[in-house]
C-alpha positions as CSV (number, residue, x, y, z in Angstrom):
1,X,53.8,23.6,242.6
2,X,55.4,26.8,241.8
3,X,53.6,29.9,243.5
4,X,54.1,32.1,240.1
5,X,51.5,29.6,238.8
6,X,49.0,32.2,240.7
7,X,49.4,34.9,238.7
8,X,46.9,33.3,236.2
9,X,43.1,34.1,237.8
10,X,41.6,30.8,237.0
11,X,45.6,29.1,238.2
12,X,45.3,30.9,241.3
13,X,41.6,29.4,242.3
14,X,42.6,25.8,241.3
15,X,45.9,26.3,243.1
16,X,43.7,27.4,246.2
17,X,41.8,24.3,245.8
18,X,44.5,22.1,245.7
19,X,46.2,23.0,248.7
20,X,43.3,22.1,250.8
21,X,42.8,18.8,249.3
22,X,39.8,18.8,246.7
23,X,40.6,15.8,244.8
24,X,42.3,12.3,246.1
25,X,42.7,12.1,242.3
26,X,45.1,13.6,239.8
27,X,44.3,16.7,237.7
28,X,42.3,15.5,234.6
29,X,40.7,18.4,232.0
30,X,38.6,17.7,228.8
31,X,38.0,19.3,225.9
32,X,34.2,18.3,224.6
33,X,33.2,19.5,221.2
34,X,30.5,18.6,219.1
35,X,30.8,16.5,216.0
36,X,29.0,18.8,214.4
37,X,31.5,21.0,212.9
38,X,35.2,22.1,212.5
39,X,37.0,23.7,215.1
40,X,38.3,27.7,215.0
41,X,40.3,30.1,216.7
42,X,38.0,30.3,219.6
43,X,38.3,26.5,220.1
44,X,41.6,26.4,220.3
45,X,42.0,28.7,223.3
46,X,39.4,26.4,225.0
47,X,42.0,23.4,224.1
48,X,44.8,25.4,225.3
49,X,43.4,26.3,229.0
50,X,42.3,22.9,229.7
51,X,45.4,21.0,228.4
52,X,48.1,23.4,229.6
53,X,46.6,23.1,233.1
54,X,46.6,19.6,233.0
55,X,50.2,19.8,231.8
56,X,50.9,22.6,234.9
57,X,50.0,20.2,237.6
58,X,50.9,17.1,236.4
59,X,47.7,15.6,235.1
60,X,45.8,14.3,232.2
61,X,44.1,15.9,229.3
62,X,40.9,13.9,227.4
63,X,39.3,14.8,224.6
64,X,35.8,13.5,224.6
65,X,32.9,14.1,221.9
66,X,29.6,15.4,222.9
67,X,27.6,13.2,220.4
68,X,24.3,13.1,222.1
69,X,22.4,14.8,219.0
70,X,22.3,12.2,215.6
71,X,20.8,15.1,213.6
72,X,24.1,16.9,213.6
73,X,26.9,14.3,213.7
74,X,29.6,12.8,211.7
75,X,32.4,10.5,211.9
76,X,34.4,13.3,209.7
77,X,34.2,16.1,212.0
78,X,35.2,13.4,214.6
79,X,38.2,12.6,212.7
80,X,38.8,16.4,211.5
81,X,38.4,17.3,215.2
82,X,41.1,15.0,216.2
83,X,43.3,15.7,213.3
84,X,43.3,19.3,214.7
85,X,44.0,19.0,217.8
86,X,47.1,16.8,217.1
87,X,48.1,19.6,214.9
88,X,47.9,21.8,217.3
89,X,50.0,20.3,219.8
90,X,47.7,19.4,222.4
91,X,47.6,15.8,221.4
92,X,45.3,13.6,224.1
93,X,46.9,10.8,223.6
94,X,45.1,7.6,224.4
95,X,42.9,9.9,226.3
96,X,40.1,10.2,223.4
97,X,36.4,9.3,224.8
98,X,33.0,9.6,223.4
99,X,29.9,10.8,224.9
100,X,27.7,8.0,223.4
101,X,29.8,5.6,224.8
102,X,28.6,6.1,228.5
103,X,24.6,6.0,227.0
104,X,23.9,3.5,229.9
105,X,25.5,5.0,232.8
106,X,23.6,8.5,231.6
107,X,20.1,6.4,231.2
108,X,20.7,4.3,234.8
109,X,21.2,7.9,236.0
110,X,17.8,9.1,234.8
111,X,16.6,6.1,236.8
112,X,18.1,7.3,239.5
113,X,16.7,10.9,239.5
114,X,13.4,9.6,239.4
115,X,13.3,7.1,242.0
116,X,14.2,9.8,244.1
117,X,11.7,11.7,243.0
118,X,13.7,14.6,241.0
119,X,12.7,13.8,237.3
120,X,9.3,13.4,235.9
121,X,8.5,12.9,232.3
122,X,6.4,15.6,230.5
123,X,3.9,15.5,227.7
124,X,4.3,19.5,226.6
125,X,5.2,20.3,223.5
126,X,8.3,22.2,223.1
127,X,6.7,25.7,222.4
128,X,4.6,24.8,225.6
129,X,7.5,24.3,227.4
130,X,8.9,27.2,226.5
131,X,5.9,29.2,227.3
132,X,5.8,27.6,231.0
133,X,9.2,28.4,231.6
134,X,8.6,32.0,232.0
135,X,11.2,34.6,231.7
136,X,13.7,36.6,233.4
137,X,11.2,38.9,235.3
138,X,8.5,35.9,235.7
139,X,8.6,33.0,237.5
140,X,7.8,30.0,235.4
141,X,4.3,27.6,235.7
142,X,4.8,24.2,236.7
143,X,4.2,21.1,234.5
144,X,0.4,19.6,235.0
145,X,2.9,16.5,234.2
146,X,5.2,17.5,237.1
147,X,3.3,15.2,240.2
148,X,3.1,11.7,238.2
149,X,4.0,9.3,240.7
150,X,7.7,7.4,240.2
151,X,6.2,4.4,239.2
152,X,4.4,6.1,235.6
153,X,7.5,8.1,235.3
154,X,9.6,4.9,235.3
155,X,6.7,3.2,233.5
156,X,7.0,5.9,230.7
157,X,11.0,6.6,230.3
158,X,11.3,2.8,229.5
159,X,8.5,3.2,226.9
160,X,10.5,6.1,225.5
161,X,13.9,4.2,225.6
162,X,12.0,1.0,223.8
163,X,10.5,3.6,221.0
164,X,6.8,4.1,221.8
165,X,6.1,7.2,221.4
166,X,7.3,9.4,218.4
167,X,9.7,12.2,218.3
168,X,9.5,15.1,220.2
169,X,6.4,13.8,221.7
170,X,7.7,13.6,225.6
171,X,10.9,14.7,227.6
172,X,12.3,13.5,230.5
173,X,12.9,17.0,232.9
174,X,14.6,17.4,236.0
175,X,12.5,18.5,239.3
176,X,14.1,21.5,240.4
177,X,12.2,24.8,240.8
178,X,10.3,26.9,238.4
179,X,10.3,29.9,240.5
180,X,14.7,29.8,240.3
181,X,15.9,33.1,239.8
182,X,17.9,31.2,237.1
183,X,16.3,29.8,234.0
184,X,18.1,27.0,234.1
185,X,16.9,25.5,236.7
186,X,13.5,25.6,235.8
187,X,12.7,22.0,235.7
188,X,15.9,21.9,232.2
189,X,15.1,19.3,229.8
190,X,17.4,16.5,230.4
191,X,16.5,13.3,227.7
192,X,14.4,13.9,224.5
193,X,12.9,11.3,222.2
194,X,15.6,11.1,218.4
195,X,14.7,8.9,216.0
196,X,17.5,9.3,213.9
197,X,20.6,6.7,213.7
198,X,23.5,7.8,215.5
199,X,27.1,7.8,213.7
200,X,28.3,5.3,216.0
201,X,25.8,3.3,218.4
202,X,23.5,3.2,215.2
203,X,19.8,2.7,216.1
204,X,20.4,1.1,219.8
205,X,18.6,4.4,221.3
206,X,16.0,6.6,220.4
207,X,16.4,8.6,223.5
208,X,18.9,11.0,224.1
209,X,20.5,13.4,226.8
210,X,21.1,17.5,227.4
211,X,24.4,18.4,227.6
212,X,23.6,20.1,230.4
213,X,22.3,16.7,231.7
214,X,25.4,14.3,230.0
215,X,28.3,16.5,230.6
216,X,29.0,16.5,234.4
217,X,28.0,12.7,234.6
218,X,30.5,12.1,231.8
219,X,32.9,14.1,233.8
220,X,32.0,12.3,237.3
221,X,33.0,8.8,234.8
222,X,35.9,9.8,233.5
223,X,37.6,11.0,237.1
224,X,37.8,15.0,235.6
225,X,38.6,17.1,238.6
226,X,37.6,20.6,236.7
227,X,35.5,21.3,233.9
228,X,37.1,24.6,232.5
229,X,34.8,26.0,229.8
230,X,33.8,29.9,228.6
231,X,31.9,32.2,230.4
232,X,28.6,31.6,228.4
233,X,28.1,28.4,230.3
234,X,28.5,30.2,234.1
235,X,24.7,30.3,234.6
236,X,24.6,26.3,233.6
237,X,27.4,26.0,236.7
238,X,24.2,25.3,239.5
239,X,22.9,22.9,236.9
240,X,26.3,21.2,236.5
241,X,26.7,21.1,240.6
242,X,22.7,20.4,241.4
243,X,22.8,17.0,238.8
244,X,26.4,15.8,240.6
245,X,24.7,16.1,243.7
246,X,21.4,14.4,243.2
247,X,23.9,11.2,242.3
248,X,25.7,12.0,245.2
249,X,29.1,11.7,243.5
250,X,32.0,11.1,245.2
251,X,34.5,14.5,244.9
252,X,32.6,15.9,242.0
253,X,34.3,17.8,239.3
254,X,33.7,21.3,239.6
255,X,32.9,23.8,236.9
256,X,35.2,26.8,236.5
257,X,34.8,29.8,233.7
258,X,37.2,31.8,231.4
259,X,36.3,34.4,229.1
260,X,35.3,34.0,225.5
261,X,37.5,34.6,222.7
262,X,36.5,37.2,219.5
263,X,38.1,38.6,217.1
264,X,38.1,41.5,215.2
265,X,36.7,41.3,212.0
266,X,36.3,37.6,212.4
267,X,33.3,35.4,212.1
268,X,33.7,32.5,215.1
269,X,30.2,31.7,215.5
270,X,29.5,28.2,213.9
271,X,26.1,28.9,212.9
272,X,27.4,32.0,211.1
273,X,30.6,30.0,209.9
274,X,28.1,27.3,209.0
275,X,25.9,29.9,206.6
276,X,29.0,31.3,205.4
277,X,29.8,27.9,203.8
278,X,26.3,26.8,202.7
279,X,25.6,29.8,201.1
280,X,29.0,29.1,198.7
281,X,30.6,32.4,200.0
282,X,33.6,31.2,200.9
283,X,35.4,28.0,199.6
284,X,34.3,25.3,202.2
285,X,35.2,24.8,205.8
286,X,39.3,24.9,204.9
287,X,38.5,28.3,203.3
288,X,42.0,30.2,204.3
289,X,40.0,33.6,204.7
290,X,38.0,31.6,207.5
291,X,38.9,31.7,211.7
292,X,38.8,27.6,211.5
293,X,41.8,25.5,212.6
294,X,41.7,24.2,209.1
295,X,41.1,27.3,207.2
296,X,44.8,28.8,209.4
297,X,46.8,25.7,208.9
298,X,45.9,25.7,204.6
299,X,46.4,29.3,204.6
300,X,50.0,28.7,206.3
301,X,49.6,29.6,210.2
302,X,51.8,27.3,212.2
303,X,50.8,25.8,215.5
304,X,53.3,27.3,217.3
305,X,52.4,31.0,216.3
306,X,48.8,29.8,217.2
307,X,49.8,28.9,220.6
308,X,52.1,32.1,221.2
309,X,49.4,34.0,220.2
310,X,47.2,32.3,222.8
311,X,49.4,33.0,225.5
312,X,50.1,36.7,224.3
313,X,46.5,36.7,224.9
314,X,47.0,35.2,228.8
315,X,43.7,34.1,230.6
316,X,40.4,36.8,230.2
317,X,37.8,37.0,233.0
318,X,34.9,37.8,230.1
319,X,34.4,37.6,226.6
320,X,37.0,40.1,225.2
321,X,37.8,40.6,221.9
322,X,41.6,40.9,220.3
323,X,42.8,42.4,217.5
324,X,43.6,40.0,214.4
325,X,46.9,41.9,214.3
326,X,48.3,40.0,216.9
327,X,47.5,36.5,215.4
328,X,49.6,38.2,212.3
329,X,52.7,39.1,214.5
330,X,53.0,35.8,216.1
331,X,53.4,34.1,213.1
332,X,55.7,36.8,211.6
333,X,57.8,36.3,214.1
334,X,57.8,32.6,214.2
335,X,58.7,32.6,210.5
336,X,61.2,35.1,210.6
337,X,64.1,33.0,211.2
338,X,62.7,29.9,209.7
339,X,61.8,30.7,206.0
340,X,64.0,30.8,203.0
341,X,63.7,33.7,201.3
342,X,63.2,33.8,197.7
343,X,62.6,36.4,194.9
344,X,58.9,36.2,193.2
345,X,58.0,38.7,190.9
346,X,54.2,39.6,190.8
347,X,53.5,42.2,188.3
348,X,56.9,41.2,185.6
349,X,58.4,44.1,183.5
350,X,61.0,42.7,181.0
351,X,64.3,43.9,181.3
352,X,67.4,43.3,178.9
353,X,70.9,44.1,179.5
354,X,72.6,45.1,176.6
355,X,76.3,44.0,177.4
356,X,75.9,40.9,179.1
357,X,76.8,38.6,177.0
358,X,74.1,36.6,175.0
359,X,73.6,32.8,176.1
360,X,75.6,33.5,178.9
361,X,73.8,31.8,182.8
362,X,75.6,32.9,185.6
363,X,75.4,31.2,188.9
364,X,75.2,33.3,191.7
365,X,74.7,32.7,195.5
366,X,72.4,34.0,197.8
367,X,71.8,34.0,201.7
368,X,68.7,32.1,202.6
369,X,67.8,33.9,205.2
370,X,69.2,37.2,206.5
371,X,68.2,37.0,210.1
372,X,69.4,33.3,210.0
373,X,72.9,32.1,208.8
374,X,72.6,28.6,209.5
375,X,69.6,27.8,207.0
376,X,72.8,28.8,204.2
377,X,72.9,29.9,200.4
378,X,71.2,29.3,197.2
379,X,72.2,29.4,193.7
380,X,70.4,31.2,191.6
381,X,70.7,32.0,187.9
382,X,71.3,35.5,186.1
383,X,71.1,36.3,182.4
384,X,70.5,39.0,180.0
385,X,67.1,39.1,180.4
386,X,65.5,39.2,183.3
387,X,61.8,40.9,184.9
388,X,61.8,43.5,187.9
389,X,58.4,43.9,189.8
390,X,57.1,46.8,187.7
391,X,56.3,49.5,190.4
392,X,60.3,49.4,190.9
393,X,60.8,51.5,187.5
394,X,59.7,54.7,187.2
395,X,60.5,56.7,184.7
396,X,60.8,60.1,186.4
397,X,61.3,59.2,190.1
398,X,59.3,61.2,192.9
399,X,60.8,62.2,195.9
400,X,62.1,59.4,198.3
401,X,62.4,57.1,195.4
402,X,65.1,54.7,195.4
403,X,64.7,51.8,192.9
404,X,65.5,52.0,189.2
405,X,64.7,54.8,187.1
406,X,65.8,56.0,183.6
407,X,69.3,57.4,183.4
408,X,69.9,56.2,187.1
409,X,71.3,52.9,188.7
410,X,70.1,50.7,190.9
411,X,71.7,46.5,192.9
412,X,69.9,43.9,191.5
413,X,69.5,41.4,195.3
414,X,72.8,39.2,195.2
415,X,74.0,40.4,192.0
416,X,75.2,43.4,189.8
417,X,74.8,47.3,189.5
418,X,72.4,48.1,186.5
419,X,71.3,51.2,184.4
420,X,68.6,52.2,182.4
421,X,69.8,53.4,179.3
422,X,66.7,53.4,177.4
423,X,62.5,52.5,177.6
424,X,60.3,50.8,175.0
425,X,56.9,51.0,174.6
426,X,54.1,49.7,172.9
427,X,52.9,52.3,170.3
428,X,49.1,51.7,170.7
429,X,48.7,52.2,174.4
430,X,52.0,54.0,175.5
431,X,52.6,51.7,178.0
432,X,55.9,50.5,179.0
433,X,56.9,47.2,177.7
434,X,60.9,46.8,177.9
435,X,64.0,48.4,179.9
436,X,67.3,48.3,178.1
437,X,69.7,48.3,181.2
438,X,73.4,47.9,181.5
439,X,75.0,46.1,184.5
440,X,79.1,47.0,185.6
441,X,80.6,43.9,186.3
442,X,82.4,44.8,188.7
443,X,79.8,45.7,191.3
444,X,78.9,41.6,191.6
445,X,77.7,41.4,195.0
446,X,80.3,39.4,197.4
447,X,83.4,40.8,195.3
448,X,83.6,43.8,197.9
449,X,83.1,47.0,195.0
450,X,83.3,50.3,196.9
451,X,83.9,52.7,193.8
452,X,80.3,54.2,194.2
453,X,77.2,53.4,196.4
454,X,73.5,53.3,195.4
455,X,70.5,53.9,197.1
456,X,68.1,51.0,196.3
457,X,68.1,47.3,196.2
458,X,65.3,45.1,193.8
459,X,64.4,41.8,193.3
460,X,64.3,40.2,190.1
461,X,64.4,37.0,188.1
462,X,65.6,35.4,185.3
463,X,63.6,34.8,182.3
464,X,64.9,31.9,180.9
465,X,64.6,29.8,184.5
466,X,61.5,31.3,185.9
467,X,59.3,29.3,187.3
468,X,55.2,30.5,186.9
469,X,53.0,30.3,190.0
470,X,49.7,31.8,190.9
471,X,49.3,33.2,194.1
472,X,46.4,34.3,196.4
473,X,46.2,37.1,198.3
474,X,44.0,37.6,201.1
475,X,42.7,40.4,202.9
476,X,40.1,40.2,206.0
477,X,36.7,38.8,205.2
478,X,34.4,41.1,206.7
479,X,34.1,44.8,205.5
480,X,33.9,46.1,209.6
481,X,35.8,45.3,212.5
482,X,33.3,44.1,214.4
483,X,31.6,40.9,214.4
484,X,28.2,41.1,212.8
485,X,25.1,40.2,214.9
486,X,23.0,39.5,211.6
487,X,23.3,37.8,209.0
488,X,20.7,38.4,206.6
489,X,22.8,40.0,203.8
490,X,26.2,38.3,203.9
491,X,27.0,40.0,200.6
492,X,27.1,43.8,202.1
493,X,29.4,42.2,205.1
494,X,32.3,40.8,203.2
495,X,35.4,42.3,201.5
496,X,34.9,42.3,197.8
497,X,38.9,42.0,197.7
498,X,39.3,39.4,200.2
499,X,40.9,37.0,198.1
500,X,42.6,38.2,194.8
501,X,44.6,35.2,192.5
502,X,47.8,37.0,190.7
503,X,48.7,34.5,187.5
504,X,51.9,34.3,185.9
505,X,53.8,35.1,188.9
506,X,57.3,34.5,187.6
507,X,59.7,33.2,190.4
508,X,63.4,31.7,190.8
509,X,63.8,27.7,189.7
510,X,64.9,27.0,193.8
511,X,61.0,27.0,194.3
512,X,60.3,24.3,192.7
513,X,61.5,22.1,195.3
514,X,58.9,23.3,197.6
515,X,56.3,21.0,199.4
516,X,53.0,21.3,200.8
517,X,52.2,23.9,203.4
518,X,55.9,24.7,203.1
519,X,56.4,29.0,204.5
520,X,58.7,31.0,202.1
521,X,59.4,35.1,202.4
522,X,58.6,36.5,199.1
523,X,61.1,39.3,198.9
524,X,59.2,42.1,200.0
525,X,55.8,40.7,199.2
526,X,55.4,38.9,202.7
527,X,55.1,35.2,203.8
528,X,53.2,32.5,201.4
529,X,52.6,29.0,201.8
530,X,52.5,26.5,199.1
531,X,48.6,25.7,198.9
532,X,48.0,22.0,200.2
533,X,45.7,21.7,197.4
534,X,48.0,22.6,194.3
535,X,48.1,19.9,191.8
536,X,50.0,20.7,188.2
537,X,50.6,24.5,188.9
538,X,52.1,25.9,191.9
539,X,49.8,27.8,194.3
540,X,51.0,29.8,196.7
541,X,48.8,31.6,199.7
542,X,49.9,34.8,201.1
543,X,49.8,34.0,204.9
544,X,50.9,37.7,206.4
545,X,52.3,40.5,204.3
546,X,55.8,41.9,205.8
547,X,54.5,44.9,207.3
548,X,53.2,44.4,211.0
549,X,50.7,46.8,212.3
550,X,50.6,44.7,215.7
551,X,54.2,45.9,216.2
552,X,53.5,49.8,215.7
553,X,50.3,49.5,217.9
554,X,52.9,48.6,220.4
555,X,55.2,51.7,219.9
């Protein structure tokens, strides 16, 4: 092991550990969401800890589902989940376990704890429960269930297991101490009575366990030497130790916190995600204004400016929360050498050029990628007619205007010098409708023309090839920065102009050999991915636009 590994707070205590022998076993992590949902942002920093530790010291990484709830499950998020995670990069492998699958171990457990008398099953409803537990600045009241001898509490848990008694009706708790100082502790729920089939064991149980109750025993079976989570679940840590040793395991995992992930002006709490869905505010779980791994990878984030943002971020203590801005640079500058770029045309203002010749299609090539030589040149077609992105006229430039203007001259991108000789309008509105230009053919781009300079440089495309698109371009979803804390009115919370489709995009013929989720640099419009989802008409989604408020933050 390197010592530089120490730096990193949480490295530094598990390299501490290690040097005094915790484990006769090798480092194993998990990662153990619920199939109850999709995975965002937040998640994936979760992955990222536990696997990248594995990685650090040589271990294994598992993914295992916490699917001890039927009312919430589904094979889809467990295949979604998975999906996502290979994405990612953090791929488990053969290492990919399920919760359910240990439902006897986890039951012969509860056995366990009340033979030795440290589990007792309860009759209280759960608002009484809730009531006896107390709060913060009172200690709780104990059960009247809590002394029933180990042979009724037996007697009883197999009755609940065989489906006796209806839902909700009893609980199996743990016998701890309902004067703790920690809530937790207070004699926790550890089995309740489902009846509800289960996604994968079907209708075998009726009885199912806490996380709180599952997770370390699923740890202790699977050999996992720490259980790295987020600092919500620090205050569950004496739970997770007091259950591992009541069943005197063997060289227990042990629990260890980081710091939760937010973000500003981002929504990563799934019940909030979940209303934001329901409620048809957003377009499903993939929606790309949405924080979820699915939501990123359809609006065109790459896995690998997902994980360089991650470790920009470095391990946090608490739950901190990091400016969006920074997810934006990492991906600008893992595309930056990668993309082609091509010209795209979102707002189209005809222009003709008077003495190039009519039917004439000229052939011209263009660098792919400025930054990146070896991605090579594209040919792309010029006419007489082609359409300039309309805020690059105007007709009587203000200061620190350089594109094209009447009576002045402006480089089309990879090809000539051009003029505007004269304007045409429509007569009802005024509005400009036509340039009439004039191009020098001696100014082709390449052919090494120094007779006279100009100021500006504009896109354009030709109108006979171009190629029509609509493209989508997004903005943050929330109106604030901050992360609301209630939901009632979703409608006051959310950016009017979060998403806004431009049609009739006109763009050069090279994209029409684009695939799915393919990146491209619009020529000064930012980066867009082709939209996974785009059937007879190309769809693009803007992923980032070119200018990078992350990097002036930094200045």
């Amino acid at each position: 092991m390197q010592e530089h590994l120490a730096d990193n707070f949480i490295l530094k205590l598990i390299h501490e550990e290690m040097r005094e022998k915790a484990f006769g076993r090798e480092m194993c992590t998990r990662f153990p969401p619920e199939p109850n949902g999709y995975l965002h942002i937040g998640s994936a920093y979760a992955i990222h800890t536990n696997y990248t530790i594995a990685r650090k010291f040589d271990g294994k990484f598992h993914l295992r589902f916490d699917d001890t709830n039927p009312l919430k499950e589904d094979i889809k998020y467990v295949n979604a989940i998975i999906e996502d995670i290979q994405w990612l990069g953090y791929d488990p492998g053969e290492h990919i376990y399920y919760g359910s699958d240990y439902s006897n171990e986890i039951y012969n457990a509860a056995i366990t704890l009340i033979k030795r008398g440290k589990a007792y099953v309860c009759d209280l409803t759960p608002e009484e429960v809730t009531a006896y537990r107390g709060t913060l600045t009172e200690p709780g009241i104990d059960s009247p269930y809590r002394n029933r001898t180990i042979e009724e509490n037996l007697e009883l848990l197999v009755k609940m297991k065989n489906g006796e008694f209806p839902t909700s009706s009893k609980v199996l708790r743990a016998k701890i101490d309902m004067r703790s100082s920690n809530l937790n502790l207070r004699d926790p729920v550890i089995y309740r009575i489902i009846h509800a089939e289960h996604y994968r064991t079907g209708d075998d149980w009726c009885i199912y366990p806490m996380y709180d109750f599952a997770h370390p025993i699923q740890d202790a079976i699977e050999g996992i030497t720490y259980s790295l989570c987020s600092i919500e679940f620090k205050d569950h840590r004496p739970l997770y130790e007091w259950v591992l040793n009541e069943l005197e395991i063997p060289e227990p995992p042990r629990q260890r916190e980081f710091g939760r992930l937010n973000l500003t002006g981002v929504v990563t709490s799934k019940r909030f995600l979940r209303q934001l869905v329901e409620g048809g505010y957003v377009d499903g779980w993939d929606d790309p204004r949405l924080p979820t791994l699915r939501g990123l990878r359809r609006r065109g984030f790459t896995p690998e400016s997902i994980r360089t943002f991650i470790e920009e971020i470095g391990s946090i203590r608490t739950q901190s929360t990091v400016d969006i801005s920074l997810l934006d640079h990492c991906l600008r500058q893992d595309l930056k050498e990668k993309t082609v770029t091509v010209m795209a045309v979102l707002q189209p203002l005809k222009v003709v050029i008077t003495n190039y010749p009519e039917d004439a299609v000229e052939m011209l090539w263009i660098e792919n990628n400025s930054e990146n030589e070896a991605l090579g040149k594209r040919e792309v077609p010029f006419s007489k007619t082609i359409y300039i992105e309309r805020e690059d006229f105007m007709e009587v430039p203000s200061k620190g205007f350089h594109r094209l203007s009447l009576h002045a001259e402006v480089r089309l991108k990879g090809a000539y010098f051009i003029r505007c000789e004269e304007i045409i309008r429509d007569h009802a509105s005024g509005e400009i409708t036509e340039l009439r230009c004039t191009y020098d053919p001696e100014t082709k781009s390449g052919s090494g023309f120094t007779g006279r300079k100009v100021k500006g440089t504009i896109h354009w495309v030709s109108s006979e090839q171009a190629v029509k698109a609509d493209i989508h371009l997004y903005e943050k979803l929330l109106l604030d920065q901050e992360v609301p804390k209630d939901s009632e009115d979703w409608m006051k919370l959310i950016n009017p102009n979060s998403m806004v489709t431009i049609n009739e995009v006109l763009m050069e013929p090279y994209i029409q050999k684009a695939h799915p989720e393919q990146k491209f640099q619009f020529l000064r419009h930012g980066y867009f991915s082709l939209e996974a989802k785009s059937s007879d008409r190309l769809e693009f989604n803007r992923v980032v636009p070119l200018k990078d408020a992350w990097s002036k933050k930094e200045k």
